[in-house]
C-alpha positions as CSV (number, residue, x, y, z in Angstrom):
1,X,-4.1,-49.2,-15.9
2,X,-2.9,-46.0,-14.3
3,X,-4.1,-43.0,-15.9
4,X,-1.0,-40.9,-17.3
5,X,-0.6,-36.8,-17.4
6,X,2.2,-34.9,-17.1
7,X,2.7,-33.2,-13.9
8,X,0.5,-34.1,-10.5
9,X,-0.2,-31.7,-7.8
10,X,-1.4,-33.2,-4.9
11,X,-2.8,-29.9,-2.8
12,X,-5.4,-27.3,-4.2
13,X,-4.8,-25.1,-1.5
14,X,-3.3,-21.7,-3.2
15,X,0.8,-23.1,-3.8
16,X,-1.1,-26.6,-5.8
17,X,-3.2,-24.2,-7.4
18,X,-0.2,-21.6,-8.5
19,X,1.9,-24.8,-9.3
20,X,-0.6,-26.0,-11.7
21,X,-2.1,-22.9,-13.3
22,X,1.8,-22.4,-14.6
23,X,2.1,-25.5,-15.9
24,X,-0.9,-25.3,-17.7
25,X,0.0,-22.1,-19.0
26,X,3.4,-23.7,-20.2
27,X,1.0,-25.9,-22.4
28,X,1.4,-29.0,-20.2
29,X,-1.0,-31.6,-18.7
30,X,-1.8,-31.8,-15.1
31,X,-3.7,-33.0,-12.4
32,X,-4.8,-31.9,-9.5
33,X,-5.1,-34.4,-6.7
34,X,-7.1,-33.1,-3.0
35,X,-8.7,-35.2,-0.2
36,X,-10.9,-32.6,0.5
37,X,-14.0,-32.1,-2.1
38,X,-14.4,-29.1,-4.9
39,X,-15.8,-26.7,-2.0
40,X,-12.3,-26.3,-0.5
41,X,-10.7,-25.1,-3.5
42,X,-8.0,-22.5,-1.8
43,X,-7.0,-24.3,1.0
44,X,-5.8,-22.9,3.7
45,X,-5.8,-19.4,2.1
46,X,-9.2,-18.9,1.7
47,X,-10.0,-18.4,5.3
48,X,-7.1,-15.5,5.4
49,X,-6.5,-12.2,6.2
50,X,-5.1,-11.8,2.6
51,X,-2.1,-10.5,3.9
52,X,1.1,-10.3,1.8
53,X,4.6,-8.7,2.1
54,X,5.7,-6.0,-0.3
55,X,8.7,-4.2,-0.2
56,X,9.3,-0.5,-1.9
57,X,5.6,-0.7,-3.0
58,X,3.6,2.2,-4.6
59,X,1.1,2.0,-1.2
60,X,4.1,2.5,1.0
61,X,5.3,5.5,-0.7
62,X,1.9,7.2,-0.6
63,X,1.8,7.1,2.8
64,X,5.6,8.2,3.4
65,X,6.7,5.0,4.2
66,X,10.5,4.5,2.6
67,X,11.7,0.7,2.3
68,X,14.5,-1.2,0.2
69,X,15.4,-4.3,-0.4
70,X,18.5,-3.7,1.7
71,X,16.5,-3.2,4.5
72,X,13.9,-5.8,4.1
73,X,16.5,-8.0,3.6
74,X,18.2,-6.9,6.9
75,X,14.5,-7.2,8.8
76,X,14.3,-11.0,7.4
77,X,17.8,-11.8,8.9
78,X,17.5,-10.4,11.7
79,X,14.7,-12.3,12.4
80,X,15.1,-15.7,10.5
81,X,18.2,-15.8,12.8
82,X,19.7,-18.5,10.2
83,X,22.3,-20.8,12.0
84,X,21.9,-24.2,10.8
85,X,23.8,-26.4,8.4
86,X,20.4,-27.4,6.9
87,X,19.8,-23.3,6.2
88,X,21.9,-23.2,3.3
89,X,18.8,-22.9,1.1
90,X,16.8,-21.8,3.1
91,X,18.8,-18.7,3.1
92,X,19.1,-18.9,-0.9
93,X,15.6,-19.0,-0.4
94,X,14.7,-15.6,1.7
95,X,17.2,-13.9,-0.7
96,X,15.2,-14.8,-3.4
97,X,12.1,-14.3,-2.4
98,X,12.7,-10.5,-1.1
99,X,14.1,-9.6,-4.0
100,X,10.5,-11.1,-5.4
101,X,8.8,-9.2,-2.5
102,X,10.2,-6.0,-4.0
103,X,10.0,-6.9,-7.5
104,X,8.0,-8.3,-9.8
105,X,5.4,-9.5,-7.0
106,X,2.8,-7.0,-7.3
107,X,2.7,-6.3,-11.1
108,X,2.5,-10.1,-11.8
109,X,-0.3,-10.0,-9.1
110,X,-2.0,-6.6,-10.5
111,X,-2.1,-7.9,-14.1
112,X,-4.2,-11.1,-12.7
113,X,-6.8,-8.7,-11.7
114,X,-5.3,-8.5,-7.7
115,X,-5.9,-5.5,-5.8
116,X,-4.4,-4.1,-2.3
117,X,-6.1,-2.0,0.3
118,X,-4.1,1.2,0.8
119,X,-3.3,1.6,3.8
120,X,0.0,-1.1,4.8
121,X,0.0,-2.5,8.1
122,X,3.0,-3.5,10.7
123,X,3.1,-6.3,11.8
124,X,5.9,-8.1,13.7
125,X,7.3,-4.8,15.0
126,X,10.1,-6.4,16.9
127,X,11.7,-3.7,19.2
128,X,14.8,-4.7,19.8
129,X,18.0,-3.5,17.5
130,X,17.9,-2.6,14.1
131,X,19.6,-6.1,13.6
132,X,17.2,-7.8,15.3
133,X,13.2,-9.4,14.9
134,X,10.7,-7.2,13.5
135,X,9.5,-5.2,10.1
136,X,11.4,-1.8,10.6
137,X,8.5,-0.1,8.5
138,X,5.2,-1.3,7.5
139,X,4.6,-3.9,5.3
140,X,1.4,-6.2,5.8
141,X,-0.8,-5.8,2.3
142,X,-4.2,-6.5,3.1
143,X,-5.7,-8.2,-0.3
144,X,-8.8,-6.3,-1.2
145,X,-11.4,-9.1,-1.3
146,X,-9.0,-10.8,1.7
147,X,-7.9,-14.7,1.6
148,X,-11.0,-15.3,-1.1
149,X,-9.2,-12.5,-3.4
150,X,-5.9,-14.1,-3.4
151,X,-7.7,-17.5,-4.3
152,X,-9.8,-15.8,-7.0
153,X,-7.4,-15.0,-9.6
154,X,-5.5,-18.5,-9.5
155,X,-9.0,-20.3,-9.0
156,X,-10.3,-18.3,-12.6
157,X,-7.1,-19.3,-14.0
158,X,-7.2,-23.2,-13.1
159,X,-10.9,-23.0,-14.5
160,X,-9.8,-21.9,-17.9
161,X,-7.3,-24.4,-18.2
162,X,-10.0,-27.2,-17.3
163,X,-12.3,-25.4,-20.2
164,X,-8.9,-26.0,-22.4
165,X,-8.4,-29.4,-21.8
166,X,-5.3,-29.1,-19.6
167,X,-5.7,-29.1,-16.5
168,X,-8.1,-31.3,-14.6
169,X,-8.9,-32.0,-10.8
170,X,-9.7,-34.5,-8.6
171,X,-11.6,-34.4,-5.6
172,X,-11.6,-36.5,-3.1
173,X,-8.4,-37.9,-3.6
174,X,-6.8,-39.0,-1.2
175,X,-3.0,-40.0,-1.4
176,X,-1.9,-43.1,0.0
177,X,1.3,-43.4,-1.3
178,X,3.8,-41.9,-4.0
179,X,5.1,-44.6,-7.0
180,X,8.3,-44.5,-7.7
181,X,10.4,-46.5,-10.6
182,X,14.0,-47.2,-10.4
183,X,14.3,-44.1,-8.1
184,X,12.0,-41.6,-9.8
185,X,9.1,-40.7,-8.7
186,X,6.6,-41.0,-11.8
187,X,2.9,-41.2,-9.7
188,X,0.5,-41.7,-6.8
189,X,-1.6,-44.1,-5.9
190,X,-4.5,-43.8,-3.3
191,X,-8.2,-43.9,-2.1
192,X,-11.2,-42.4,-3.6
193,X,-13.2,-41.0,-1.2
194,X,-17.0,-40.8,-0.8
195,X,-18.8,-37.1,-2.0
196,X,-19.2,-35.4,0.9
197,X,-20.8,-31.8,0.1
198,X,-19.6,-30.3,3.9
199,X,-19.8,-26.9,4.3
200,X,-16.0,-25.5,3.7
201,X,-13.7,-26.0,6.7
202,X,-15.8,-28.4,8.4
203,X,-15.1,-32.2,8.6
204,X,-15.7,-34.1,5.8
205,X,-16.0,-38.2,5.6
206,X,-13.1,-40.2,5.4
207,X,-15.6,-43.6,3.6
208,X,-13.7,-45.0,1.2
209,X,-15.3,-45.9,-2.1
210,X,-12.3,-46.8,-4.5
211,X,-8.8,-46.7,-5.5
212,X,-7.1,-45.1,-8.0
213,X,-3.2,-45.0,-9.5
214,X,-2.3,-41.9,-11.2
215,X,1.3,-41.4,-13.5
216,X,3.2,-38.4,-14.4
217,X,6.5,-37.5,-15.2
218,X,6.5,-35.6,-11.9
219,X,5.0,-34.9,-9.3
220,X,4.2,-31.9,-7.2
221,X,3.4,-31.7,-3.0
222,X,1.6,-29.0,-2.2
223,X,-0.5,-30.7,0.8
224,X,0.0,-28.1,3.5
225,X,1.1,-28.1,7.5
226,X,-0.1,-29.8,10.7
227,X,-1.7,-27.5,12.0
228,X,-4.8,-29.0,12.7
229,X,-3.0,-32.5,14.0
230,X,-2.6,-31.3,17.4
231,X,-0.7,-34.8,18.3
232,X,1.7,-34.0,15.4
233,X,2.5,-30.7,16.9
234,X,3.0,-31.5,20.6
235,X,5.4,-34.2,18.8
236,X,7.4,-31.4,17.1
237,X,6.8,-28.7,19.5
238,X,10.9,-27.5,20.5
239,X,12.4,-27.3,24.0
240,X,13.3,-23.4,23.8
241,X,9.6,-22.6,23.3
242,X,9.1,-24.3,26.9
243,X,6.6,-27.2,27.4
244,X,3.9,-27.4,24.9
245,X,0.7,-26.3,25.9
246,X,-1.9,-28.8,27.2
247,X,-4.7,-26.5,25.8
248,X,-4.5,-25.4,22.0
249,X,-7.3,-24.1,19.6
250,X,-6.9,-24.5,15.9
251,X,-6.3,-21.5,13.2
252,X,-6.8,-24.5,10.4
253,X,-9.3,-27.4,9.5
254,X,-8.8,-30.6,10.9
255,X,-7.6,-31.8,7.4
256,X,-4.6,-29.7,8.1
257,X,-3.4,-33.1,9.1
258,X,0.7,-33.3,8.2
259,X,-0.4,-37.0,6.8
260,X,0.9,-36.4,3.3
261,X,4.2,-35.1,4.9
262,X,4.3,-38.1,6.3
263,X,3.8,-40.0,3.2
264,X,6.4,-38.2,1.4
265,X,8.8,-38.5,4.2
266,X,8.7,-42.5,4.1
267,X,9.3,-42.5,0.1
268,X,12.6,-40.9,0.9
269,X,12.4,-37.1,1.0
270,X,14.5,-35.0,3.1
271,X,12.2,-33.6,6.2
272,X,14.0,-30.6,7.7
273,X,14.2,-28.2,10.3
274,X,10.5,-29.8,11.7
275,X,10.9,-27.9,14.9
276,X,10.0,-24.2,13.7
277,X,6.4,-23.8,14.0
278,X,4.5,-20.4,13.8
279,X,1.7,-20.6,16.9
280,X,-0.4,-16.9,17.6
281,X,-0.4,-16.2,21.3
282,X,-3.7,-14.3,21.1
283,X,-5.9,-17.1,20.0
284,X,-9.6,-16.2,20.9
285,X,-12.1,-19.7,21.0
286,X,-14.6,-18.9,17.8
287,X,-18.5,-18.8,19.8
288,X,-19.5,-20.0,16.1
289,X,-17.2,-22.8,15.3
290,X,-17.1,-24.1,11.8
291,X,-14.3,-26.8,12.8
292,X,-12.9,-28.4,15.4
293,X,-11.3,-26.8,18.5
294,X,-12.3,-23.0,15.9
295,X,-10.2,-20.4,17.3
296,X,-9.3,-17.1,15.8
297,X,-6.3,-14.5,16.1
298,X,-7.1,-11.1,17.4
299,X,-5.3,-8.9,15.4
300,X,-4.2,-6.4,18.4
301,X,-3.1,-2.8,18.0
302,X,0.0,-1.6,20.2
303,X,-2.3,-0.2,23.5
304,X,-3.9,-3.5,25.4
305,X,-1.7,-4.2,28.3
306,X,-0.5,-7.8,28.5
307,X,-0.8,-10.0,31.4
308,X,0.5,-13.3,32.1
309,X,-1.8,-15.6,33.9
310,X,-0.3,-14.7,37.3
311,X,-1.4,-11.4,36.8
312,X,2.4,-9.9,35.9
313,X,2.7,-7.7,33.1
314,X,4.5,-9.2,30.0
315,X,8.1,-7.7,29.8
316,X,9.3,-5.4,27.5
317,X,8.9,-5.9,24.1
318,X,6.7,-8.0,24.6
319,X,4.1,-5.8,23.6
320,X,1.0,-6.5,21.0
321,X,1.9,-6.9,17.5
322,X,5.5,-7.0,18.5
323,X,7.3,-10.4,18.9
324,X,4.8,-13.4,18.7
325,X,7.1,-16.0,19.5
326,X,8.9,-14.1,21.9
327,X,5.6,-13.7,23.3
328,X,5.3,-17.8,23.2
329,X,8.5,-18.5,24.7
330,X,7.7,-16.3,27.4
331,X,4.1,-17.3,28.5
332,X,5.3,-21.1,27.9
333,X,8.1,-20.0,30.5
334,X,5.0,-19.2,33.2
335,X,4.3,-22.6,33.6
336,X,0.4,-21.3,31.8
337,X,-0.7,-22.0,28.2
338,X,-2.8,-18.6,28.2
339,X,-2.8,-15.1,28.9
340,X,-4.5,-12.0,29.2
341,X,-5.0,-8.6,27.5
342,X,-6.9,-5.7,29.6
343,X,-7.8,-2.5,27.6
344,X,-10.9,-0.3,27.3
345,X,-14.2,-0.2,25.0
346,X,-11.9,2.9,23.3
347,X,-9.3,0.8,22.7
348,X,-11.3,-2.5,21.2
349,X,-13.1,-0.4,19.1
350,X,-9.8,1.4,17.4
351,X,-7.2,-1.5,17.6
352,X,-9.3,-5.3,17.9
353,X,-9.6,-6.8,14.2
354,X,-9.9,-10.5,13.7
355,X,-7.4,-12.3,11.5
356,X,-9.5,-14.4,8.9
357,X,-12.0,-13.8,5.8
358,X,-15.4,-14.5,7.2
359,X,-14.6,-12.2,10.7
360,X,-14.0,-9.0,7.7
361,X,-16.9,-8.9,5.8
362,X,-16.0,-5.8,5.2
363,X,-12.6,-6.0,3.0
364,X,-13.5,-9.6,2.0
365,X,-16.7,-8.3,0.4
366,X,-14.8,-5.1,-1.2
367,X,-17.6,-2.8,1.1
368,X,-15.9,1.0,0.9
369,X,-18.9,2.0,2.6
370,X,-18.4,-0.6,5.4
371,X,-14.4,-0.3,5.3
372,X,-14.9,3.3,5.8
373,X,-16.8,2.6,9.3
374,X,-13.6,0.9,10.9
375,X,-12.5,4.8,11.4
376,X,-15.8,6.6,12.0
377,X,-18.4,3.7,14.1
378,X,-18.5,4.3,17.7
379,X,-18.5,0.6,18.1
380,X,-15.8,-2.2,17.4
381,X,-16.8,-3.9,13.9
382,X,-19.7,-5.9,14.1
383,X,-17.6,-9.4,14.3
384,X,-15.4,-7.9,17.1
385,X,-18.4,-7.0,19.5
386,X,-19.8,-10.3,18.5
387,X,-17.0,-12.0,20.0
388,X,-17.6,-9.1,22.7
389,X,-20.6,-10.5,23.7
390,X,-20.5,-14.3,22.8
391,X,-17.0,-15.5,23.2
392,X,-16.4,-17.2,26.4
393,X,-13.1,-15.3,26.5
394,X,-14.3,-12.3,26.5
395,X,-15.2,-10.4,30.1
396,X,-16.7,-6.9,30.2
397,X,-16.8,-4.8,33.7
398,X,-17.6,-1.6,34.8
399,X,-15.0,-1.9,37.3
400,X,-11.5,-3.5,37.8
401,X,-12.5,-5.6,41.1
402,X,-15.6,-7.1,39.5
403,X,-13.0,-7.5,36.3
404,X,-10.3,-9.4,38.5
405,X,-13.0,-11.8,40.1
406,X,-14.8,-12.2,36.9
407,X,-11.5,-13.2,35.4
408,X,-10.3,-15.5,38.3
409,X,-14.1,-17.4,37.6
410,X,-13.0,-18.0,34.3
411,X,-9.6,-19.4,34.7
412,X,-11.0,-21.1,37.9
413,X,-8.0,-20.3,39.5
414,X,-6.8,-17.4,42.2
415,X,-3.9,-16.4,40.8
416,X,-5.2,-12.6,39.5
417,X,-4.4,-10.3,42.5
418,X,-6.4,-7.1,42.6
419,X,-4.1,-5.0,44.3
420,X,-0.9,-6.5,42.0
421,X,-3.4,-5.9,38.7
422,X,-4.4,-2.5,39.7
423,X,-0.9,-1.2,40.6
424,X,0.7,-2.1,37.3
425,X,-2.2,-0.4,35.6
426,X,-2.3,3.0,37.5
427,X,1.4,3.1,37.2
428,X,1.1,2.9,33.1
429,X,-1.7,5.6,33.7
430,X,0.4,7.9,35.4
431,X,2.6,7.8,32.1
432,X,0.3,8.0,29.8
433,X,-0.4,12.3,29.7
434,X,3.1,12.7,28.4
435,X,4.5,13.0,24.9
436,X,8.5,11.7,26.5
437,X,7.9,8.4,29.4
438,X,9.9,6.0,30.0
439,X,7.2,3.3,29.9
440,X,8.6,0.9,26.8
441,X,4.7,0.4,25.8
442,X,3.8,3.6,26.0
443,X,6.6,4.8,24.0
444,X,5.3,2.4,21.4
445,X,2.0,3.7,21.0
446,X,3.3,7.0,20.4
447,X,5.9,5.6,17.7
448,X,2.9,3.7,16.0
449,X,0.3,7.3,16.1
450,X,3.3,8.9,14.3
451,X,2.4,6.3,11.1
452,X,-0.8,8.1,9.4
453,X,-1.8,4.5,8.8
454,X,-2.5,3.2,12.8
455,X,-3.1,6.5,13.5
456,X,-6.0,6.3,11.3
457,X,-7.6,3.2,12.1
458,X,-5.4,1.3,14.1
459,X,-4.0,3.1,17.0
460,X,-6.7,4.6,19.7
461,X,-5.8,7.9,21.4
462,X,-3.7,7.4,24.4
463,X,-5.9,7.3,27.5
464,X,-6.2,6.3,31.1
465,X,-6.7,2.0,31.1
466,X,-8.8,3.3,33.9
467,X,-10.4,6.3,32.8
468,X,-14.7,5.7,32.9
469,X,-14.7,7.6,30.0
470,X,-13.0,5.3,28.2
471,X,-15.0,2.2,29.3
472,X,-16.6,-0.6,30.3
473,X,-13.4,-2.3,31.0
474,X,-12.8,-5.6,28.6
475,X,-10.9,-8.4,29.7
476,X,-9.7,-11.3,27.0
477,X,-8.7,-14.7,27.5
478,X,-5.7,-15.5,25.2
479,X,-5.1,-18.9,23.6
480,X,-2.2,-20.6,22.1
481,X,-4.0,-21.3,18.1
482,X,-1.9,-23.8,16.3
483,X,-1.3,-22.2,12.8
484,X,1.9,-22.9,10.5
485,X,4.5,-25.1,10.0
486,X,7.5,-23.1,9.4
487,X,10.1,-26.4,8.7
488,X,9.4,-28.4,5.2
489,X,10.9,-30.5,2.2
490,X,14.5,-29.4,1.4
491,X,14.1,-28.0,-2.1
492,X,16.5,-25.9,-4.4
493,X,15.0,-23.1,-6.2
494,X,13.7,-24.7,-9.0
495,X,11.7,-26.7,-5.5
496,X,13.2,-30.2,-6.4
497,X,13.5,-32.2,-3.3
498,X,16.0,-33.5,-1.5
499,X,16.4,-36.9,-0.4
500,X,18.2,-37.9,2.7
501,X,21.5,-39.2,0.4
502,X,22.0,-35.5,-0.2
503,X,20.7,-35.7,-3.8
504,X,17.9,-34.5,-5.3
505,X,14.7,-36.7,-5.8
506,X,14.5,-37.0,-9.6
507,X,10.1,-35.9,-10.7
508,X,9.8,-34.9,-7.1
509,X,9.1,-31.3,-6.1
510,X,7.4,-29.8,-2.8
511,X,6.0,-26.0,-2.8
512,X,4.4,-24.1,0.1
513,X,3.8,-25.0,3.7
514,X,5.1,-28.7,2.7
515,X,8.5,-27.1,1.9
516,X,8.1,-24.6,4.4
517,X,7.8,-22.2,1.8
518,X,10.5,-22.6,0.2
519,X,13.4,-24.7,0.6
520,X,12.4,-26.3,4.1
521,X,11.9,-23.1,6.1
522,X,12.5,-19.8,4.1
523,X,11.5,-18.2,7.5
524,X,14.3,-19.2,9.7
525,X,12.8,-19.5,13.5
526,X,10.6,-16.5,13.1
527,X,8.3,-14.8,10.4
528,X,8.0,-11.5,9.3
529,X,4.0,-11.5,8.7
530,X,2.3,-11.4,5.5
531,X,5.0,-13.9,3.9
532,X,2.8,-17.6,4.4
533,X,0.4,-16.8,1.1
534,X,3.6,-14.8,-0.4
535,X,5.3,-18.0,0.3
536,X,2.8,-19.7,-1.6
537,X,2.7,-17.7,-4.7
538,X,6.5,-17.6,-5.0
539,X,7.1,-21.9,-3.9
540,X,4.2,-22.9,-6.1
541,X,5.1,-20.7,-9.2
542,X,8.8,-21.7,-9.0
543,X,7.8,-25.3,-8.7
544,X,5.4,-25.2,-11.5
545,X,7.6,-23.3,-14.0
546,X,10.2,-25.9,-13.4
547,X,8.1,-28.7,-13.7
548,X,6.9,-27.5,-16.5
549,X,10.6,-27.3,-18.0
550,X,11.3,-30.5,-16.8
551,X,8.5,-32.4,-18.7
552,X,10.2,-31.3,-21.8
């Protein structure tokens, strides 16, 4: 006989875990359902940057930064570039979840024990109009503690309601199918998987041991993207981002595998808007791999100059930290899958971090005295001259011939022309002594040194590409790393799905990446940065307080 509770989760990445920490608070019953064992509580958060998008918040004042909701809510338009029939809530969506972005966010965050790091980045700069991609101002709230201290308050949570008696897990779980009873879903139903005590991240078996049958008034999905199903993407990948790339790395764990989309799909629920995706162009292969195909984002400052693979500089503004799937479409345009970046030893050190908790052990450990070194070390940080000198797609010259040729080895191709290379480089150096040029990138980099924040730690003084001073020349190898899924589950805002009748799917609700955030792609075709874990927090809590409401 099935064993009964009243809400499931399936998912104990952070949107399960938000889901079902609110329902136990609401004094219901649930259960927590994951393939993956107890050692990959967090999901997909875990390995983050931490970071999150707040609008108006007290960091951004302190540094002189002035945002609204009006023009947050301008910046998400602009970029989301809404124009489908199936966007209708996605766009109730975005307005709701900026107005959570400069609302309650942080205070309901802060009184969980959350902390920020103080000084706000910017991503997703855009440059085009006003009306167009891009944060105006920065936004990017780095988590103090990183992607383990957005987990940590959620994960303390779910552990007192075990100690109550309210909540419960299940590990290595594995959904097969969802039950459903004269059109409501009331359950799940799967295989018990053999323990498997892999390190986190890496992959786990897939024996089976048992079965087991689960019932519940409703039922949560909370399972994630595809990400790591490489296949999956390929199959979604859409024609105006070109052809898909023959070569990816993976941002996520091969049990990012879109299989429980899939499930949820063939019981009936509404799968929409399946070809956004959200794929970094500067994907670096990880020389210490902890899953399949490991890759890792550079997080670039504004100064590397960009270089397809024919050796022509990326147009403007294309430039780092700017427009990444403008960047996409473009280098998918080439007829490549990968690019390049060439910049200076001053430049890496300033402007190089690495998206992803274990590459900052700095802010994931809550280190001031290591933090402070990101500003003051002659070096890059430790992880960054790591990859320096162990990635494969990493090159370091003295000089820009024996640069080219090493980089031409690497791609095992001709296509880098010294002469073409060094002209585009000598004419950015000729801009580069003036406060007023008409160099688009350079104009950037003095735009971003006027923010006290890059000019801190993020921004390097503007210098010569081929200055000796400034050197060794570094040459990077840039990937395409597979990361979110930006379509999802039609849900309203209380995250009830949608089934393909038009109607919503009574007990069934979807939160996170599997709703794509929030009411199957609260993101449009583009994202703002720093909105996948807010996504999270605000999908999985709506979906939980619902639920919750529901049960009665």
């Amino acid at each position: 006989m099935a064993e009964e509770t009243d809400v499931i989760v399936v998912g104990a990445g952070l949107s399960g875990l938000v889901a079902a920490t609110e329902i136990a608070d609401a004094g219901k019953r649930v259960i927590v359902v994951d393939q993956e064992g107890e050692q990959s509580l967090g999901g997909q958060a875990f390995w983050s940057f931490g970071g999150l998008f707040l609008v108006d918040s007290p960091e951004q004042r302190r540094l002189g930064i002035k945002d609204s909701f009006d023009l947050a809510m301008q910046d998400w338009l602009g970029t989301a570039g809404f124009d489908r029939d199936e966007d209708f809530w996605p766009r109730q969506w975005a307005d709701a979840y900026v107005a959570f972005a400069a609302g309650e966010k942080r205070a309901w965050l802060r009184a969980m024990g959350h902390r920020i790091f103080p000084v706000v980045g910017w991503a997703e700069r855009g440059g085009y109009d006003a009306m167009g991609h891009g944060n105006s101002v920065p936004r990017f709230h780095v988590t103090w503690g990183t992607g383990p201290g957005i987990v940590e308050p959620f994960e303390r949570r779910a552990r007192e309601a075990v100690r109550s008696g309210r909540l419960s897990f299940r590990f290595r779980h594995r959904v097969d199918a969802l039950s459903i009873t004269n059109g409501t879903v009331d359950g799940v139903g799967g295989a018990i998987l053999a323990p498997d005590n892999v390190e986190r991240g890496k992959s786990s078996s897939r024996n089976v041991v048992g079965e087991f049958a689960l019932k519940a008034q409703a039922v949560i999905v909370a399972s994630g993207g595809i990400g790591g199903n490489h296949e999956l993407v390929r199959q979604n990948w859409p024609k105006r981002l070109g052809a898909p790339p023959k070569f990816m790395i993976s941002g996520v764990p091969e049990h990012v595998d879109g299989r429980m989309i899939g499930i949820t799909e063939k019981a009936g629920a509404r799968l929409i808007n399946r070809d956004r995706m959200w794929h970094y162009v500067e994907g670096i292969q990880n020389w210490s791999p902890i899953w399949p195909r490991h890759g890792i984002r550079i997080l670039p400052g504004p100064s590397s100059m960009w270089f397809d693979a024919t050796g022509t500089r990326l147009p403007a503004p294309l430039f780092p930290g700017s427009d990444t799937l403008g960047q996409l479409q473009y280098i998918m345009s080439t007829g490549y899958d990968y690019s390049w970046f060439i910049l200076t030893q001053s430049i890496i050190k300033k402007e190089f971090a690495l998206s992803g908790s274990e590459q900052n052990p700095d802010l994931t450990g809550k280190s001031w005295r290591m933090t402070i070194k990101r500003a003051t070390n002659k070096g890059a940080p430790a992880p960054v001259e790591a990859f320096k000198s162990h990635g494969v797609d990493f090159i370091v010259r003295d000089k820009i011939e024996d640069l080219v040729a090493a980089m031409n080895k690497l791609a095992g191709s001709d296509l880098l022309k010294l002469e073409h290379i060094r002209m585009q480089i000598e004419a950015r150096d000729r801009e580069i002594a003036n406060p007023y040029v008409k160099d688009a990138q350079v104009m950037n980099i003095h735009n971003a040194r006027r923010y006290i924040g890059d000019r801190l730690i993020r921004t390097a003084s503007p210098h010569r590409i081929l200055d000796p001073a400034q050197g060794p020349l570094i040459a990077v190898k840039l990937n395409i790393l597979t990361r979110k899924t930006l379509g999802g589950f039609e849900t309203d805002l209380s995250s009830r799905v949608f089934g393909e009748e038009g109607s919503v799917i009574p007990g069934l609700y979807a939160a996170g990446e599997a709703a794509g955030f929030g009411g199957g792609g609260v993101h449009g075709y583009r994202s703002l940065e720093g909105t996948f874990l807010g996504g999270c927090l605000f999908s999985g809590r709506n979906a939980g307080r619902a639920a919750a409401k529901a049960v009665g």
